[in-house]
C-alpha positions in Angstrom: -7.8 -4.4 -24.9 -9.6 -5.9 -22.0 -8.9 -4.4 -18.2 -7.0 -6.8 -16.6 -9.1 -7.1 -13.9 -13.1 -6.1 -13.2 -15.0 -7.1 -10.2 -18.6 -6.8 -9.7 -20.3 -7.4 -6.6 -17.3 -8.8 -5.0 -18.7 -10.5 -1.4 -17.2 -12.8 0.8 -18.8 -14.0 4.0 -17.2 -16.2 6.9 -21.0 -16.9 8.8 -21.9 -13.9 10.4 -18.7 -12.2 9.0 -18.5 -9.8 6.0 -15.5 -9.5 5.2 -15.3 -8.0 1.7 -18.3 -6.4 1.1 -20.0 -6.1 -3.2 -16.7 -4.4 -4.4 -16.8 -3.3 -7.5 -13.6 -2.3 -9.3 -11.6 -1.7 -12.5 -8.0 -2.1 -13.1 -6.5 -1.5 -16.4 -3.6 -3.6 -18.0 -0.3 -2.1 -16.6 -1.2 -0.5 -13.5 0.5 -0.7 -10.1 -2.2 -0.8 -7.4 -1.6 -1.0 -3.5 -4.4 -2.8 -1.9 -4.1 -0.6 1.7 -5.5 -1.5 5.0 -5.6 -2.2 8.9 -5.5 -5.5 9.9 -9.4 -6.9 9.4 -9.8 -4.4 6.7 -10.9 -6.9 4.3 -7.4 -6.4 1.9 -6.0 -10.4 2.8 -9.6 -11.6 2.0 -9.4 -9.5 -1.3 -6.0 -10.7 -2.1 -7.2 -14.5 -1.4 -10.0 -14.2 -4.3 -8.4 -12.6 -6.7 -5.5 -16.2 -6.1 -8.8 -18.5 -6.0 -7.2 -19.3 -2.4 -10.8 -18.3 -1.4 -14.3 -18.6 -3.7 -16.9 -15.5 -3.9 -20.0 -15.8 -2.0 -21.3 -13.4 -4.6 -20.2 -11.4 -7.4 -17.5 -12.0 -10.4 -13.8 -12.0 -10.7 -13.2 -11.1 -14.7 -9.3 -11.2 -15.8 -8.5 -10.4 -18.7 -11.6 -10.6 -20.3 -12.5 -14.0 -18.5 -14.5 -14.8 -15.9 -12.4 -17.2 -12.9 -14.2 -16.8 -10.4 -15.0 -20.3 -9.5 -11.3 -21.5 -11.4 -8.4 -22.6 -9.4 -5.5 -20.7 -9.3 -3.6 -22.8 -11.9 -6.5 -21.5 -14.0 -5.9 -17.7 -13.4 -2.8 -17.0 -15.0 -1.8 -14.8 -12.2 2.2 -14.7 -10.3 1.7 -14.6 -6.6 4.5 -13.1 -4.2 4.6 -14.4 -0.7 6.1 -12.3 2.0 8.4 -15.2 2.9 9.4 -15.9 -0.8 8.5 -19.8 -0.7 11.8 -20.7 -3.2 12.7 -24.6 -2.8 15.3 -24.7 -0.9 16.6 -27.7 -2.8 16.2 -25.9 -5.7 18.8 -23.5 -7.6 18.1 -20.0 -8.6 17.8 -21.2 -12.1 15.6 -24.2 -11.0 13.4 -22.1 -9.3 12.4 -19.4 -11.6 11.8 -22.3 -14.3 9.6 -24.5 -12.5 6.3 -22.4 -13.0 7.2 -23.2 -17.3 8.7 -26.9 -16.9 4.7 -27.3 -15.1 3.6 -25.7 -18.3 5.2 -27.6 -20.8 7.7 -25.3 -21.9 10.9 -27.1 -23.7 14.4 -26.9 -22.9 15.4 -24.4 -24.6 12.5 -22.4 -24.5 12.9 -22.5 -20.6 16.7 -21.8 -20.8 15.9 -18.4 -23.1 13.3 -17.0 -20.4 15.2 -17.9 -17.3 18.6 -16.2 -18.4 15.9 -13.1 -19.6 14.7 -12.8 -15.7 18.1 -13.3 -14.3 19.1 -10.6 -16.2 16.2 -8.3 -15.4 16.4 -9.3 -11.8 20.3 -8.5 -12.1 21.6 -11.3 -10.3 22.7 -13.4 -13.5 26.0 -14.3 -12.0 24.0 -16.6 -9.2 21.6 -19.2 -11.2 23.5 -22.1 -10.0 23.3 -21.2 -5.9 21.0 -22.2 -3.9 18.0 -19.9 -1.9 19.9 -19.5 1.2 23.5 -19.0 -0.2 21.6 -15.7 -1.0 20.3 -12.3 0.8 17.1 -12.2 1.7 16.7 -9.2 -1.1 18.2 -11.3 -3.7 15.7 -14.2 -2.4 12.3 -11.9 -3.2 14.0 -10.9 -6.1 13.7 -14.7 -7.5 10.6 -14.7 -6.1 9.4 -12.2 -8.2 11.2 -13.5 -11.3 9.5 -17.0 -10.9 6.3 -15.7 -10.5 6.6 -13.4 -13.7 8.6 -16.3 -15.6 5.1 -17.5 -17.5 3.7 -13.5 -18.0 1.0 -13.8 -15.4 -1.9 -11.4 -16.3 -2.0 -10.2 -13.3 0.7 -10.1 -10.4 -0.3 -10.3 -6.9 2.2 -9.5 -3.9 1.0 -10.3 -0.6 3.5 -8.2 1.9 6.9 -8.7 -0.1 9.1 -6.2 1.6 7.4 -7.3 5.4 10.6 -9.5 6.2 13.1 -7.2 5.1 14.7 -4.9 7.5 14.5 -1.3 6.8 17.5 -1.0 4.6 16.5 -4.1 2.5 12.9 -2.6 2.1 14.3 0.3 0.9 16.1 -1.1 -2.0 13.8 -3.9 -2.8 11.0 -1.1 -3.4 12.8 0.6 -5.7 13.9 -3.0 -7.8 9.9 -3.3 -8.0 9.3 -0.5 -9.1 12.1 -1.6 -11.7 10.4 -4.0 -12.8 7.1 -3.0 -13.0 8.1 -0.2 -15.4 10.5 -2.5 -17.6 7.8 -4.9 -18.1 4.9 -2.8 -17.9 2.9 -5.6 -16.2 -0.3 -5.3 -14.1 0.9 -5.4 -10.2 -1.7 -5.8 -7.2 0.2 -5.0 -4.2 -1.4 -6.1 -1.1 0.4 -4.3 2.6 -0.8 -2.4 5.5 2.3 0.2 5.4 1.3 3.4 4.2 4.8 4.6 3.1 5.1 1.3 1.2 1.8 2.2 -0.5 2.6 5.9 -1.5 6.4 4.7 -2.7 5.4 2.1 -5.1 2.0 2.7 -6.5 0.5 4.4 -9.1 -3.1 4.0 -7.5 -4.0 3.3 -4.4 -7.3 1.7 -2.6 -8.0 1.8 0.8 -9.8 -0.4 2.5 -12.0 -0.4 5.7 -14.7 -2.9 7.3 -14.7 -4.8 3.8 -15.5 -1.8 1.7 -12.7 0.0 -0.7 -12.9 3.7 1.2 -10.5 6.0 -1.1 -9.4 4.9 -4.7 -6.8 7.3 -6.4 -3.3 8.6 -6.7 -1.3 8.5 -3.6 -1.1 12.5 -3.6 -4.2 13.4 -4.0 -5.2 10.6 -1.1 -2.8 12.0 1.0 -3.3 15.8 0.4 -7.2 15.9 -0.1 -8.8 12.8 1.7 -12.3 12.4 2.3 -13.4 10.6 4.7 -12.2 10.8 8.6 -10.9 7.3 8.5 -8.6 7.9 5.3 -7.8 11.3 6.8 -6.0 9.4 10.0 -5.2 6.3 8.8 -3.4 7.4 5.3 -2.9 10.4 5.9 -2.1 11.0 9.8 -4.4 14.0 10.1 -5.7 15.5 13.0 -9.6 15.2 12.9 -11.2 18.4 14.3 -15.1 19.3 14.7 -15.6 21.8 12.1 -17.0 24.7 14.7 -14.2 24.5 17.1 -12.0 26.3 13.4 -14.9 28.8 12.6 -15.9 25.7 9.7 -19.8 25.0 8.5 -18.9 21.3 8.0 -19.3 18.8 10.7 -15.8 17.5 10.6 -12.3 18.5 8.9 -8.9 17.4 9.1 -5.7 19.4 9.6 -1.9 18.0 8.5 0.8 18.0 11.8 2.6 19.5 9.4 0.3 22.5 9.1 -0.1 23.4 12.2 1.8 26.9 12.5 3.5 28.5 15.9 3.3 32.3 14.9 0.1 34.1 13.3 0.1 33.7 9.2 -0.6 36.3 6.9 -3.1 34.3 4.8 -7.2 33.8 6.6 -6.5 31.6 9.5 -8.2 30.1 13.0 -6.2 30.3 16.1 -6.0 27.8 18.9 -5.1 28.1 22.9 -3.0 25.2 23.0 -0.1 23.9 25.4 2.8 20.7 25.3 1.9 17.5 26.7 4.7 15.4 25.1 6.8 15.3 22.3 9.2 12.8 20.5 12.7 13.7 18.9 12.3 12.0 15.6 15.9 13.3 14.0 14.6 15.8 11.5 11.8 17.1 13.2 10.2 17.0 16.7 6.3 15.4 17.2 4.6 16.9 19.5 1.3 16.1 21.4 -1.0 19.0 22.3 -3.6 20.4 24.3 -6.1 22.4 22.8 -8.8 24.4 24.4 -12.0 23.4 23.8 -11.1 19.9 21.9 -11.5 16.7 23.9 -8.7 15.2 22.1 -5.1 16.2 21.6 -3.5 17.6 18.6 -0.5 16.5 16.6 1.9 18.8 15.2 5.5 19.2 13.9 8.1 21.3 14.1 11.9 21.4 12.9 14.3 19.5 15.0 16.1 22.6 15.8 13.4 24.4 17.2 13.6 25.6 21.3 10.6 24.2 22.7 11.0 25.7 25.5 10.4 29.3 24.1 7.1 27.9 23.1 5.4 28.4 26.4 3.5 26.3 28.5 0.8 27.9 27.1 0.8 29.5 23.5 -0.9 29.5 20.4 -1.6 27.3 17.6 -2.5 28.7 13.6 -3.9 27.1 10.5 -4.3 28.5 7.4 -8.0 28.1 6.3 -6.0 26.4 3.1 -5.1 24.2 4.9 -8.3 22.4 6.3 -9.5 19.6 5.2 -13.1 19.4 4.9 -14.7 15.8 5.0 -17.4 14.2 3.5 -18.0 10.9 5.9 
């Protein structure tokens, strides 16, 4: 079986601008990937090729075996899932998820079989005949989703789904994906700059910075072990510390907030002089901002919500296990 996606080279220029940069990348058939970035990261550029919203300046988009990169995106045989679903409001339920096969020619009954299949997946069979905005606005992506898996896209691209959800909604709509994605054992490429979103739903994860993909792999081992200083903050909200100011050969390391220890270990550790400059109650745990000696920047470190901060001192000192550093390669 053919990946379902390969890309070789993969460039994009706006003038001056790079802004994906000859990526290179396989995705087998059935994966969930999170396409991970900061804003100007390159990941909406990314997501734009892979639709044909965009051409290549350079390099091949192969799905499936094929190569589209100069097709249309009627040619692609990709779903796409827009952050602020794009139903037709005139439309019902029903109507919408069908209108991607009634395009394609499917008959009647043919379109009746598969539309009562994605209702049912989608659980919200007892609504077909409503219209978009008789419904939440979780049980509106979740039509969304159906309509663009009604035709079995190759691929399925999700550009920000959960981003006009509140917190509750996002909550449960990420689980329904992930739902999905295992029921049908599709290949989803799911495009967000929320790092919790990422690590909830994905199976693999890229991160991207200044056009380039900087970390590819399982959100664990991203998160526990990253290796470069700009996957170490921005995934995985380490501290970034020069290696000498730990006792550490290498340049730079990273260290977890969660790490950082209040009263001397029993495993190797280096010890800091650090004191309190702030710190946030954040329900089960405080944050707190510190001071260290001899580091130009502050640390961040956690502690449980029921700690007395006050019998830290104004001036104490801070552990970590030598475990528990991070050394990085760029």
């Amino acid at each position: 079986m053919n990946p379902a996606l390969i890309l070789r080279g993969l460039t994009k220029r706006f003038h001056t601008t790079v802004a994906v940069d000859e990526v290179s990348l396989t995705v087998e058939t059935g994966e969930f990937v999170a396409l991970l970035g900061p804003s100007g990261s390159g990941k909406t550029t990314m997501l734009r090729l892979l639709a044909g919203f965009e051409l290549p300046t350079s390099g091949e988009i192969i799905i499936a075996g094929g190569n589209v990169s100069g097709l249309a995106p009627s040619e692609r045989n990709i779903g796409m899932v827009f952050q602020h679903y794009a139903l037709f409001p005139h439309m019902s339920v029903a109507r919408n998820i069908e209108y991607g096969l009634r395009m394609r020619g499917w008959d009647t009954a043919r379109r009746r079989t598969r539309v009562g299949e994605l209702l049912a997946m989608i659980k919200l069979e007892h609504v077909g005949e409503r219209l978009p905005h008789q419904l939440s606005g979780g049980q509106q992506q979740r039509v969304a989703i159906a309509r663009a898996l009604a035709y079995s896209p190759n691929i399925l691209l999700m550009d920000e789904p959960l981003g006009a959800l509140d917190r509750a909604l996002r909550i449960e709509m990420a689980e329904e994906i992930r739902r999905i994605h295992r029921t049908l054992g599709a290949t989803f490429i799911y495009v967000t700059h929320d790092r919790d979103e990422a690590m909830t739903l994905a199976d693999r994860v890229l991160v991207m910075h200044q056009g380039k993909i900087d970390a590819d792999g399982p959100p664990q081992q991203l998160f526990e072990r990253p290796e470069s200083a700009f996957v170490a903050e921005f995934f995985s909200g380490m501290n970034i510390i020069a290696g000498a100011a730990v006792g550490e050969a290498a340049p730079l390391v990273a260290v977890s907030p969660r790490t950082l220890l209040f009263s001397a270990p029993i495993e190797p550790h280096a010890c800091m002089r650090a004191s309190i400059i702030d710190s946030l109650f954040l329900g089960e745990k405080w944050a707190l901002l510190l001071k260290v000696e001899g580091l130009s920047e502050p640390l961040r470190a956690q502690v449980a919500a029921g700690a007395d901060l006050r019998a830290l001192g104004p001036n104490m000192e801070v552990y970590v296990r030598r475990a528990d550093l991070v050394t990085l390669s760029r």
